[in-house]
ZASESE-126226 format. One record per residue: residue number from 1; residue in one letter; chain; x negated, y, z negated of N, C-alpha, C, O in turn. Coordinates in steps of 0.1 Angstrom, whole numbers, plus 5000, padded with zeros to 4 digits. Layout:
(r NUM a A (X Y Z) (X Y Z) (X Y Z) (X Y Z)),
...
This chain:
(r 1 x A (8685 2368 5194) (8675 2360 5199) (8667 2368 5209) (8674 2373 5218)),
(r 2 x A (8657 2369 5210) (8649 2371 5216) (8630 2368 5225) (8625 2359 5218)),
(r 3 x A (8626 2369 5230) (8611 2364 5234) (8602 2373 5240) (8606 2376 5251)),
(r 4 x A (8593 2379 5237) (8581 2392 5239) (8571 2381 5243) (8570 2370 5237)),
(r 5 x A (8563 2384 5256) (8549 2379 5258) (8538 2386 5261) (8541 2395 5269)),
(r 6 x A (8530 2386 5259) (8522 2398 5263) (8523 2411 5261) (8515 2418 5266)),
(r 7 x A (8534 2418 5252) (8539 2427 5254) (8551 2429 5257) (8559 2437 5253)),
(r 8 x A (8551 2418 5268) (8565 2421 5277) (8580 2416 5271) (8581 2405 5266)),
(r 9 x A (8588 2422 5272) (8601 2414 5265) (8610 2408 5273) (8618 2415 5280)),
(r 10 x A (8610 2398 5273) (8619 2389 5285) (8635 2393 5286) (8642 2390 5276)),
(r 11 x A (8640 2397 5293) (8657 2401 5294) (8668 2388 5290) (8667 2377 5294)),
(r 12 x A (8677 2394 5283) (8686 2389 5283) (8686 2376 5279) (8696 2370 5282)),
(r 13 x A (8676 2368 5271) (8675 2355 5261) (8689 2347 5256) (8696 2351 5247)),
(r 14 x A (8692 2336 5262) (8700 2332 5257) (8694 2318 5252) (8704 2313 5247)),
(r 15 x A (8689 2314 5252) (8681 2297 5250) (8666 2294 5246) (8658 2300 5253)),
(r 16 x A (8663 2287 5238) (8650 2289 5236) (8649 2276 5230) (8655 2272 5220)),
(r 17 x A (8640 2269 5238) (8637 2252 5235) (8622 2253 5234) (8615 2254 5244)),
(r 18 x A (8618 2252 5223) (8604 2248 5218) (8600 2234 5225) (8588 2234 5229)),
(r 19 x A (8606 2223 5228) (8601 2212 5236) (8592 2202 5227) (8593 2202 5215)),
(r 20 x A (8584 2195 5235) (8580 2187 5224) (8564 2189 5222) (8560 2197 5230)),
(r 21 x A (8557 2186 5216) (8544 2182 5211) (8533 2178 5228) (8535 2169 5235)),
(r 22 x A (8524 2188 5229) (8518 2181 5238) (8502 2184 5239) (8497 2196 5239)),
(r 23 x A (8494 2171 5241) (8480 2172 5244) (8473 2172 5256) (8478 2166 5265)),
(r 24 x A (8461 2178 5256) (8456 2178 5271) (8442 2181 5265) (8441 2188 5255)),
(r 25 x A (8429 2176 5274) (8421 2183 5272) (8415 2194 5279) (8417 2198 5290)),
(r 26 x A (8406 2200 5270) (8402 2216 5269) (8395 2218 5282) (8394 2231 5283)),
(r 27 x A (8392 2215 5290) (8382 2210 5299) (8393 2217 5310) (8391 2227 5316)),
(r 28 x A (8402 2208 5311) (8415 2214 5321) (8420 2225 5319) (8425 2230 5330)),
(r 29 x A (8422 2234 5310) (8429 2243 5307) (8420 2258 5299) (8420 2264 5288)),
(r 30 x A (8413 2262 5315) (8406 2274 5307) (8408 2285 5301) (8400 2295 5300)),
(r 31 x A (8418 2282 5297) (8426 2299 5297) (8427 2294 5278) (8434 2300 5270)),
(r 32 x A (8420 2283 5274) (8421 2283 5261) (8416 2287 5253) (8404 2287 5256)),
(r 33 x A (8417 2293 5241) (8405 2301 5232) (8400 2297 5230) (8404 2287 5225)),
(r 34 x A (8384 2298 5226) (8369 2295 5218) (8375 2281 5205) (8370 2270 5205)),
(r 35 x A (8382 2285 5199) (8384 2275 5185) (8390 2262 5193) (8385 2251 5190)),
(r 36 x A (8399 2265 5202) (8406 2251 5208) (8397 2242 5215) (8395 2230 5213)),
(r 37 x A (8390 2252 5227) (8384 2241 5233) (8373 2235 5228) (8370 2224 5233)),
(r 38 x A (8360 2243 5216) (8353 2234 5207) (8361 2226 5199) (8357 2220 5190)),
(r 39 x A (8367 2226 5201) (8374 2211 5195) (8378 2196 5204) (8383 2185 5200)),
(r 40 x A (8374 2200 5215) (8378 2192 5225) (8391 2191 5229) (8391 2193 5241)),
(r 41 x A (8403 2187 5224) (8419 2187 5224) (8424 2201 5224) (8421 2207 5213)),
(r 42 x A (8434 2209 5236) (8441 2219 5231) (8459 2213 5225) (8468 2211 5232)),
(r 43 x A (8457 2213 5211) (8472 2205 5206) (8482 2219 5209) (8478 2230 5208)),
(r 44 x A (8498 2214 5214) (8504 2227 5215) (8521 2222 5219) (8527 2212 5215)),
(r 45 x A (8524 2232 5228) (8540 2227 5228) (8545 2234 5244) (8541 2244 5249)),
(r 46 x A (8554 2225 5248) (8560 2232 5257) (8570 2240 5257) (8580 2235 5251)),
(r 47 x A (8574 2253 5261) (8582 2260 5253) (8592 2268 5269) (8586 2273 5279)),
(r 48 x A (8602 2267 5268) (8610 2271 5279) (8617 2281 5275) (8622 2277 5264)),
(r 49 x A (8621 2294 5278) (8628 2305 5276) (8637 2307 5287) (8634 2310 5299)),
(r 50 x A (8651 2306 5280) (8662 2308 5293) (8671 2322 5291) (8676 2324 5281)),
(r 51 x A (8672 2330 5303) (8681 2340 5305) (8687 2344 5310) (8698 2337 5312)),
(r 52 x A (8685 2358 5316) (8695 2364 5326) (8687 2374 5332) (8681 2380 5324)),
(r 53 x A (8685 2380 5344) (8675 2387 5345) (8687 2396 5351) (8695 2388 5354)),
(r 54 x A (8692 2410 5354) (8698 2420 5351) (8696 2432 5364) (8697 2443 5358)),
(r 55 x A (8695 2434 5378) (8694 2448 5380) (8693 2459 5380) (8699 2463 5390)),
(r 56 x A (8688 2467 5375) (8691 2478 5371) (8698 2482 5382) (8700 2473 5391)),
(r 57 x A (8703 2498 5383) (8710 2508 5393) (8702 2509 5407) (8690 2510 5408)),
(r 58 x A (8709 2509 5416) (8698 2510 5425) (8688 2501 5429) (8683 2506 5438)),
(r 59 x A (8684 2491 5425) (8677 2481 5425) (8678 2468 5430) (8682 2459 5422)),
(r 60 x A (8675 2464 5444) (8675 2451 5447) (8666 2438 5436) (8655 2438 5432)),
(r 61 x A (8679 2428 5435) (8678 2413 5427) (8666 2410 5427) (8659 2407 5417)),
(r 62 x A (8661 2411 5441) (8647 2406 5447) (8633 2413 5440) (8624 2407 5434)),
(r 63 x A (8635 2426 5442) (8627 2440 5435) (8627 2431 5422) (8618 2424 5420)),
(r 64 x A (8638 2431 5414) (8637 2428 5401) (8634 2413 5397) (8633 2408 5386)),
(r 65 x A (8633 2409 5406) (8625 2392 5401) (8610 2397 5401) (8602 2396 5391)),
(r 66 x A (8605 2402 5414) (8595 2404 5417) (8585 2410 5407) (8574 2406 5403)),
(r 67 x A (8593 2425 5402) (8586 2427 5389) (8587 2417 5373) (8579 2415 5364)),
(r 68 x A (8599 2414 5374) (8594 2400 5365) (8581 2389 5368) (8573 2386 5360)),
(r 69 x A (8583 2386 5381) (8569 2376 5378) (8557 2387 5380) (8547 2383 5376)),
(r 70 x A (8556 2399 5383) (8547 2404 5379) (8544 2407 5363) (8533 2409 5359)),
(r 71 x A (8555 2408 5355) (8550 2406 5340) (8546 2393 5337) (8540 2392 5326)),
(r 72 x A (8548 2381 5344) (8545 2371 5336) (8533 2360 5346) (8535 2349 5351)),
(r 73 x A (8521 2368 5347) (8513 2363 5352) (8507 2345 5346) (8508 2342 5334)),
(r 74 x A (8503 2338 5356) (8501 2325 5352) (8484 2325 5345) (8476 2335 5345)),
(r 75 x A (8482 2313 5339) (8462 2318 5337) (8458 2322 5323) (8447 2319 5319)),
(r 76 x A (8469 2330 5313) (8460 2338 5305) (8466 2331 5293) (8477 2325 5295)),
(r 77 x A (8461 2331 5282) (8470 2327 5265) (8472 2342 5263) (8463 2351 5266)),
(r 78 x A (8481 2344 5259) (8487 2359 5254) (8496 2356 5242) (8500 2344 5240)),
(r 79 x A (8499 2366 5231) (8508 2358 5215) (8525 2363 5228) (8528 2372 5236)),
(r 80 x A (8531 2350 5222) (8542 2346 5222) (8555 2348 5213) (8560 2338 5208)),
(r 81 x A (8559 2358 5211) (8566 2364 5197) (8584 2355 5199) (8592 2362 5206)),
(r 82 x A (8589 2345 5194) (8601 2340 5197) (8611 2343 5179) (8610 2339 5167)),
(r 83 x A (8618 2352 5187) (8626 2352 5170) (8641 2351 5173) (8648 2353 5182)),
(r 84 x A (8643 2345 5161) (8656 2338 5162) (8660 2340 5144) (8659 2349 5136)),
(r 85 x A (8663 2329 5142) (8666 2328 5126) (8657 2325 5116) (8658 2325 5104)),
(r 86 x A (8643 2324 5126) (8632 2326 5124) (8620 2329 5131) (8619 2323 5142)),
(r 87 x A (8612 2337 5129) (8602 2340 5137) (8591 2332 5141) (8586 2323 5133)),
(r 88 x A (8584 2333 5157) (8577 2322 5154) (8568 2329 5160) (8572 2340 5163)),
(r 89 x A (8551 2327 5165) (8543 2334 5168) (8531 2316 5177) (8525 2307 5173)),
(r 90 x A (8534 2320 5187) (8520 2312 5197) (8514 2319 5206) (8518 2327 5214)),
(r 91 x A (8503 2315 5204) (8493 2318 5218) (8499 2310 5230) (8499 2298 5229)),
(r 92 x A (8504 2314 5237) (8509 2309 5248) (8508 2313 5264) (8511 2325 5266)),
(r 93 x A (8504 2305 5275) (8505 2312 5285) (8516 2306 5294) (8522 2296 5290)),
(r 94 x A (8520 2311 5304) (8532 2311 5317) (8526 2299 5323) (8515 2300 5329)),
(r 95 x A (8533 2289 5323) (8532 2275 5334) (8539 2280 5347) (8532 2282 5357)),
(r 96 x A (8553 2282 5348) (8560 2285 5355) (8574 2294 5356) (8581 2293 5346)),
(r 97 x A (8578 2301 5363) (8586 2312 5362) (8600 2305 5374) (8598 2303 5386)),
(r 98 x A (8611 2303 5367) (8622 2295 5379) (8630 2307 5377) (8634 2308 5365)),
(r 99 x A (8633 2317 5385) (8642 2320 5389) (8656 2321 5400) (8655 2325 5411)),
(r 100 x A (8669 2315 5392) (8677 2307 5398) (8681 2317 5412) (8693 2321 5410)),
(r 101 x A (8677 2322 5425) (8684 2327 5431) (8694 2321 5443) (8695 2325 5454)),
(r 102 x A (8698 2312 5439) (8710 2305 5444) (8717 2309 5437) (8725 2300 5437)),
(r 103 x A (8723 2320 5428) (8732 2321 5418) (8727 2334 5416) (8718 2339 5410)),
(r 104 x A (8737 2338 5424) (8733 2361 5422) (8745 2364 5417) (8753 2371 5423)),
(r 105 x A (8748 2359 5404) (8762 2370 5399) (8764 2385 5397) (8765 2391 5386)),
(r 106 x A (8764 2389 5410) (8765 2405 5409) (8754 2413 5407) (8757 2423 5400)),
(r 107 x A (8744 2412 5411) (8731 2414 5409) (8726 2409 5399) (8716 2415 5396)),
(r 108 x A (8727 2400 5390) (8718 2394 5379) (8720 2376 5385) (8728 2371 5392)),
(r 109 x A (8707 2371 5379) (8702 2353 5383) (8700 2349 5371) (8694 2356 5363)),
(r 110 x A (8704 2336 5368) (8696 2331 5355) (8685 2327 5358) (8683 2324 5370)),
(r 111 x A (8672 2328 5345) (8658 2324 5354) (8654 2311 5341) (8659 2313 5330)),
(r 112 x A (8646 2302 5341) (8635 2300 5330) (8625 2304 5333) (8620 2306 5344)),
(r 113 x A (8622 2307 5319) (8599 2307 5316) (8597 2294 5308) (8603 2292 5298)),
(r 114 x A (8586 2284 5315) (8577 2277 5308) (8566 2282 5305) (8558 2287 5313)),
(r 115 x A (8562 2281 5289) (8549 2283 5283) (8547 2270 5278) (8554 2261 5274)),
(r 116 x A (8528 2271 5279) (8522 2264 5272) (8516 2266 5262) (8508 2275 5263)),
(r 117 x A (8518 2259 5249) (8513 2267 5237) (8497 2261 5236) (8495 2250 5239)),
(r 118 x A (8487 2269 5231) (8474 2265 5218) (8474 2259 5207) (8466 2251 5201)),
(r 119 x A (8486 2266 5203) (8490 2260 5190) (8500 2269 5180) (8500 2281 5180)),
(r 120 x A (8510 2261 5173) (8523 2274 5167) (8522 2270 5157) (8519 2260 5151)),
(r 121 x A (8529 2285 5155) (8522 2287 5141) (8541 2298 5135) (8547 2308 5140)),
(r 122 x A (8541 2292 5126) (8558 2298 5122) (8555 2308 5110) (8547 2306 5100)),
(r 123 x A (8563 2318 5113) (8561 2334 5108) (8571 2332 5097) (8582 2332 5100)),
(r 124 x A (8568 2331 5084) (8575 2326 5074) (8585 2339 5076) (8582 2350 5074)),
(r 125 x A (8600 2335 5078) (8611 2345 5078) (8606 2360 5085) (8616 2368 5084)),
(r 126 x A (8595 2365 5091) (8587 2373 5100) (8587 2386 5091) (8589 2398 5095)),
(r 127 x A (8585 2382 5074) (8583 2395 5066) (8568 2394 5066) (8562 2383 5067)),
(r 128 x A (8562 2409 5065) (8547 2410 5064) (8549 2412 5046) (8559 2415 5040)),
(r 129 x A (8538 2410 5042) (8531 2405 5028) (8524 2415 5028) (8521 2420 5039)),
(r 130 x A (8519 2422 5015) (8510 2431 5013) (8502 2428 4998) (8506 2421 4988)),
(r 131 x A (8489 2438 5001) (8489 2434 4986) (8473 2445 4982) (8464 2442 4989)),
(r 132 x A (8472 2455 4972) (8464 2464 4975) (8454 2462 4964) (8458 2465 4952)),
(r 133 x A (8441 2458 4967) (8431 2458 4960) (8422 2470 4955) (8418 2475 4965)),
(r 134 x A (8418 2475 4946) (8411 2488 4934) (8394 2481 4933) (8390 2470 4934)),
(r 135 x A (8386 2494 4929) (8372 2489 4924) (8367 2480 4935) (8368 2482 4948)),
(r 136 x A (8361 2472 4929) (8354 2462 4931) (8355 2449 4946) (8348 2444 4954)),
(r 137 x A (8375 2448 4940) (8378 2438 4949) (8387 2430 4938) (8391 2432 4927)),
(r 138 x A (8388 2421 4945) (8402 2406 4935) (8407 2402 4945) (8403 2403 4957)),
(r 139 x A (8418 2396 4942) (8424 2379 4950) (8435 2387 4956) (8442 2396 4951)),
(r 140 x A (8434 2380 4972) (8448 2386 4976) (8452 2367 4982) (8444 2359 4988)),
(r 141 x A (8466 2367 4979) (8471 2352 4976) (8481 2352 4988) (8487 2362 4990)),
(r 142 x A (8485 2336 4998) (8489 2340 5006) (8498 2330 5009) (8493 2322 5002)),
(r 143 x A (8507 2325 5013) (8515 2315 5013) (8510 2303 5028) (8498 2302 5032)),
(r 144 x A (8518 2296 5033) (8517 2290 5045) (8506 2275 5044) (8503 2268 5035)),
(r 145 x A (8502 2275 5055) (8492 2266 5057) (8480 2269 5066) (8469 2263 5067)),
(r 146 x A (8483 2279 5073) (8471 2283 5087) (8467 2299 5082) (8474 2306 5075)),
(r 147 x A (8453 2302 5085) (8451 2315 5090) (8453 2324 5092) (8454 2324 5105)),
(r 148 x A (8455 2332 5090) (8465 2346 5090) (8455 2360 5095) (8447 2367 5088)),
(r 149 x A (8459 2361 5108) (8449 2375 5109) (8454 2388 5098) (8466 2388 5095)),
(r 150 x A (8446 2400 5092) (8454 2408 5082) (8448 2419 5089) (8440 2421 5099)),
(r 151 x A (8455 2428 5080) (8452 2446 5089) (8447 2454 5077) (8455 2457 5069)),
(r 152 x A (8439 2456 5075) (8431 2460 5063) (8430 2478 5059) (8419 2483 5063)),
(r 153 x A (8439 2489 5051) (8435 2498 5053) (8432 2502 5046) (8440 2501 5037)),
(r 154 x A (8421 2510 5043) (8409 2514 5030) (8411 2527 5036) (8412 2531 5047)),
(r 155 x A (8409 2536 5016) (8408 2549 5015) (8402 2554 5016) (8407 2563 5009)),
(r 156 x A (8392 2558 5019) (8381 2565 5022) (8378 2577 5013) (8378 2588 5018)),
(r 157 x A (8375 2578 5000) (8372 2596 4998) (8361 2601 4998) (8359 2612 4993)),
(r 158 x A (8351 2591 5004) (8335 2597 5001) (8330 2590 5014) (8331 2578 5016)),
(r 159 x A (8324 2598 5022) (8317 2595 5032) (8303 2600 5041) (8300 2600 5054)),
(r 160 x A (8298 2602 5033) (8282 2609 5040) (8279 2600 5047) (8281 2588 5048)),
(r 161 x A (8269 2611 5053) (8261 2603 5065) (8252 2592 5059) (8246 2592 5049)),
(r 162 x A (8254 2581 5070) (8247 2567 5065) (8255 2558 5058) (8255 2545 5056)),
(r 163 x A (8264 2566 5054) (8276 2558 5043) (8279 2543 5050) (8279 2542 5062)),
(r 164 x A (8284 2532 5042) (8290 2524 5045) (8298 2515 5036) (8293 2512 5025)),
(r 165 x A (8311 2507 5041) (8318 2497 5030) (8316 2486 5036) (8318 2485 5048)),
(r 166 x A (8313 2475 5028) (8314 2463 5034) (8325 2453 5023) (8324 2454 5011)),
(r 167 x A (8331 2447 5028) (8344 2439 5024) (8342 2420 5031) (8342 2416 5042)),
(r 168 x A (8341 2414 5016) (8338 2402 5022) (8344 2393 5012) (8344 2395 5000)),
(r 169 x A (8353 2380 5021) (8360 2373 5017) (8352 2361 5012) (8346 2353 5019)),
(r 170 x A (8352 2359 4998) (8339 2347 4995) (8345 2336 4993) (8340 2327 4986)),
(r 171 x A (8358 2334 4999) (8369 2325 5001) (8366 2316 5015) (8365 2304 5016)),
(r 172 x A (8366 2322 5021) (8362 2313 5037) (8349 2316 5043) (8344 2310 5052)),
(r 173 x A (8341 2334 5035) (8325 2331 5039) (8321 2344 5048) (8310 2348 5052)),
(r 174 x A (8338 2351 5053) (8337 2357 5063) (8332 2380 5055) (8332 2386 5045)),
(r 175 x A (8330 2381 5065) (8327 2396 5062) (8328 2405 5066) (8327 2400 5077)),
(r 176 x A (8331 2419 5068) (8332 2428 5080) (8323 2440 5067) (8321 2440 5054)),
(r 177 x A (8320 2450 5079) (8315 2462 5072) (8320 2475 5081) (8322 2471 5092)),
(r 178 x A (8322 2487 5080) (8328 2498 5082) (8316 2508 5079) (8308 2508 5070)),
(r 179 x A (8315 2521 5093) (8308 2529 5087) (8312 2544 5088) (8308 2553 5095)),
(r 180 x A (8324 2545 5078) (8330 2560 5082) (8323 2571 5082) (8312 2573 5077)),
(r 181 x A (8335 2583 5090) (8324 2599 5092) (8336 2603 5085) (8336 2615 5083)),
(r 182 x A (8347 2596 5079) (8359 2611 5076) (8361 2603 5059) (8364 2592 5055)),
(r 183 x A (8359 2613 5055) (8375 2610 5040) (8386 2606 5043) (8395 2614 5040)),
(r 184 x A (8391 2595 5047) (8404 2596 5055) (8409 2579 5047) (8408 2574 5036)),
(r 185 x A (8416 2575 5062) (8425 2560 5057) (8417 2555 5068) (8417 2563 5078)),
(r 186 x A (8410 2543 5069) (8406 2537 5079) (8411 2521 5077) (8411 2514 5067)),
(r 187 x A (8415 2518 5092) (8424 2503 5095) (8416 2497 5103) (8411 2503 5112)),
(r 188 x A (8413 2481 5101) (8403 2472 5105) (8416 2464 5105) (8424 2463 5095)),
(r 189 x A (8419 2459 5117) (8430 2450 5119) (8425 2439 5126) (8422 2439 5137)),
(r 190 x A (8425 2432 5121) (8425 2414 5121) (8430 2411 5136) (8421 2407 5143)),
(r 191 x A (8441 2414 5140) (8449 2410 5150) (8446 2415 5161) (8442 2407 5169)),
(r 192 x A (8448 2425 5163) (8448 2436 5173) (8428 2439 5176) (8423 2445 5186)),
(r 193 x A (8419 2435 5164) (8406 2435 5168) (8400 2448 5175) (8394 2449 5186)),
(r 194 x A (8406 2458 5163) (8404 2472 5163) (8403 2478 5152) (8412 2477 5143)),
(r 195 x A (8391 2489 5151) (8393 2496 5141) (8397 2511 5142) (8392 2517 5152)),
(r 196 x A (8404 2516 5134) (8412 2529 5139) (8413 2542 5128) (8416 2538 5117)),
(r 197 x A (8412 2553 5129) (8414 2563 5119) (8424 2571 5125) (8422 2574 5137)),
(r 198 x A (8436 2577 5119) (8443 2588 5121) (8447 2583 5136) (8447 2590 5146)),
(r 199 x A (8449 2574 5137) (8458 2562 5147) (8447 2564 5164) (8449 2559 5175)),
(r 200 x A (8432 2577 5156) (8421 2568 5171) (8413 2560 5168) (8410 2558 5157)),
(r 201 x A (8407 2553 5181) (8398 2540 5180) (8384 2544 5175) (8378 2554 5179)),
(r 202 x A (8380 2536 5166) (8368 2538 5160) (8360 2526 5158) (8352 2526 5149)),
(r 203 x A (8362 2514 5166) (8358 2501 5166) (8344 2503 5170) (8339 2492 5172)),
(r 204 x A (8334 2513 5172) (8322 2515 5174) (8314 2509 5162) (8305 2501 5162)),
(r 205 x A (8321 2519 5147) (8317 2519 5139) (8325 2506 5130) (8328 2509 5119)),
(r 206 x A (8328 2495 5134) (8328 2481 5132) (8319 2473 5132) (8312 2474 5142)),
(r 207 x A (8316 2464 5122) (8309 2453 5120) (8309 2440 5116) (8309 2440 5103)),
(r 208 x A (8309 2430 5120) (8310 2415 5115) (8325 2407 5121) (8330 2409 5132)),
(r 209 x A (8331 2398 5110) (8342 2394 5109) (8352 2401 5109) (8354 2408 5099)),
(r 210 x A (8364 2400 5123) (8379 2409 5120) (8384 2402 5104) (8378 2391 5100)),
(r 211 x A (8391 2407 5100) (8398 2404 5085) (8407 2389 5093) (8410 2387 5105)),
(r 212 x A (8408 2380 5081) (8417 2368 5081) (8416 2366 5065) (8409 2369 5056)),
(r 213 x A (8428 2358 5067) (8430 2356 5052) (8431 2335 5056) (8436 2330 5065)),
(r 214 x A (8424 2329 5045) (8433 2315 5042) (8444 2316 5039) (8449 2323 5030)),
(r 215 x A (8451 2306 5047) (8466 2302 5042) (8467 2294 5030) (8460 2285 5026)),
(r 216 x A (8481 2301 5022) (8479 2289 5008) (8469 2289 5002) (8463 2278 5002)),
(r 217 x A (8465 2297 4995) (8452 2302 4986) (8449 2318 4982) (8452 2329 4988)),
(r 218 x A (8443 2315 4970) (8440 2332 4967) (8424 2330 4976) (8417 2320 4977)),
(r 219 x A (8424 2345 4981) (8416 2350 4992) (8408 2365 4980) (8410 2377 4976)),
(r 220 x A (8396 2354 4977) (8388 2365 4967) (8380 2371 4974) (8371 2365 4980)),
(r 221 x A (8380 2384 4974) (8374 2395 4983) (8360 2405 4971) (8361 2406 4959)),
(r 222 x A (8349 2410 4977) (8343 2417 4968) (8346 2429 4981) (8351 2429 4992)),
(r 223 x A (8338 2438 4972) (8342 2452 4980) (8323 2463 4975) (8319 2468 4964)),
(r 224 x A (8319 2464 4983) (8303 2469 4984) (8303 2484 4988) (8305 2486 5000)),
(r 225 x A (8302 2492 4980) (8298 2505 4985) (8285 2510 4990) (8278 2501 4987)),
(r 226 x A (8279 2518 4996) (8267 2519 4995) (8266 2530 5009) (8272 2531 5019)),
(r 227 x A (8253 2538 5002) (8250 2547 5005) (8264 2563 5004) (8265 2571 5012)),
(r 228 x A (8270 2562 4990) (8274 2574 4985) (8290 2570 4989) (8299 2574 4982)),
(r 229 x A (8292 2563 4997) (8309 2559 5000) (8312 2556 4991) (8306 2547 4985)),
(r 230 x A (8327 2562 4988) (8338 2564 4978) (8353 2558 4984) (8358 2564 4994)),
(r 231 x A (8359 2548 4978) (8374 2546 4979) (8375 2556 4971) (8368 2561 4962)),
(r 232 x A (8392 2562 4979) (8399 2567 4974) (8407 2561 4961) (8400 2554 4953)),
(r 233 x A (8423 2566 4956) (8431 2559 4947) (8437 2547 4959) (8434 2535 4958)),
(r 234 x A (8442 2551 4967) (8446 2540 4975) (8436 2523 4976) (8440 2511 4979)),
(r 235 x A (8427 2527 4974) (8419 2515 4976) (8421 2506 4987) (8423 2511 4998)),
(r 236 x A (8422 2493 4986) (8422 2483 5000) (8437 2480 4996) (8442 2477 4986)),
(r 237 x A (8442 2481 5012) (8452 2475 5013) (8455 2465 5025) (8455 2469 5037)),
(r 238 x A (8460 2447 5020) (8457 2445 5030) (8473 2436 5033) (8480 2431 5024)),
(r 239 x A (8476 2437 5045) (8492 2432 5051) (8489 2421 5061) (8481 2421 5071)),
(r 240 x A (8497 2409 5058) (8498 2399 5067) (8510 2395 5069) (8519 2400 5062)),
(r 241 x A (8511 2386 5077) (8522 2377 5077) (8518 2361 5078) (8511 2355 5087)),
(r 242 x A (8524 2357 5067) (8518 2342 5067) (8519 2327 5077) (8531 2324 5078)),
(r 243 x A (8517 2325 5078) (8517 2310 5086) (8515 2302 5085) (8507 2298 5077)),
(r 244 x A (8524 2291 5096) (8520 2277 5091) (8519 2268 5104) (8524 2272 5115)),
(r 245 x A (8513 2259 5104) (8510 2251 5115) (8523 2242 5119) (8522 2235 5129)),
């Protein structure tokens, strides 16, 4: 069992209560994303994470709370990674951080984190899906019920100047375009809302919609060459993990 926020990986997880169902409006809670609060309602969950927070060597209890609430600042939605016997994935931010220090067993305290979710979304068994499109383009098909950000990596074997690919989903409407300088593998990731070659940033040469897939549907994609750009054999390849509300 485990809980990552922000990055950060919470120590020593022993408990993890998703909580119940809760509404508020958008108005109060700015730390909500663009999609929630045009909707007026941010729908979501209260989510408590219980542990043990640990010492290191050398290290006062205190020191070591202190940099814990410095990882878990209050204010921001950050993804919420909780895995257990299943994976789960929310935008969630830090309500409150209890750390129990009435209770120093030997330099470690048990602490809770409350989060407030946007909205959760369950990582079907937390395997990524793939599925690699040739030519033209075709259906990439997806399970769940929600949205799925995807990571898109195209082969590149022709790329002159001016060159560009454009890749568009005529499934929900959305589009992105790419304008590579290398023959290479270039990644447009959905999630992370970066584009990257030979693992540097190249999000300059990005354009339009990050990649998403509909949930529970084939996701028909066309694929546009133009101006001398060539896929490779690799063609598009694109990886998600599906979800559900």
């Amino acid at each position: 069992m485990s809980a990552v926020w922000n990055g950060y990986t919470l120590p020593l997880v022993s408990k993890i209560d998703r909580g119940r169902q809760v509404k508020e409006r958008a108005a109060e809670s700015p730390g909500v994303p663009g999609e929630f609060r045009a909707g007026g309602l941010a729908a979501g969950r209260s989510v408590t994470v219980r542990g043990l927070l640990k010492a290191g060597a050398g290290v006062n209890i205190r020191d070591a709370i202190s940099t814990m609430s410095g990882n878990l600042p209050e204010g921001i939605f950050a993804p919420l990674y909780l895995r257990g016997e299943t994976t789960w994935y929310l935008p969630a931010e830090v309500v409150a951080f209890h750390p129990d220090e009435s209770t120093d067993l030997v330099g470690a305290v048990p602490y809770d984190v409350v989060f407030k979710t946007a909205e959760a979304f369950e990582v079907k068994g937390g395997a990524e899906s793939s599925a690699t499109l040739t030519g033209s383009g075709g259906d990439v098909t997806t399970g769940g019920n929600a949205p799925a950000p995807c990571r898109v990596e195209i082969d590149v074997s022709s790329a002159p100047a001016d060159s560009y690919i454009t890749v568009t989903n005529t499934t929900t409407g959305r589009a992105f375009r790419i304008y590579p300088t290398t023959a290479t593998v270039w990644v447009a990731d959905g999630e992370a809302e970066a584009l990257t070659t030979g693992g540097v940033d190249a999000t300059a040469r990005f354009r339009g919609n990050w990649p998403s897939l509909k949930g529970g549907a084939a996701n028909a994609f066309t694929v546009t060459l133009s101006g001398g750009a060539a896929l490779g054999a690799g063609g598009l390849v694109f990886k998600w993990r599906d979800r559900r509300r």
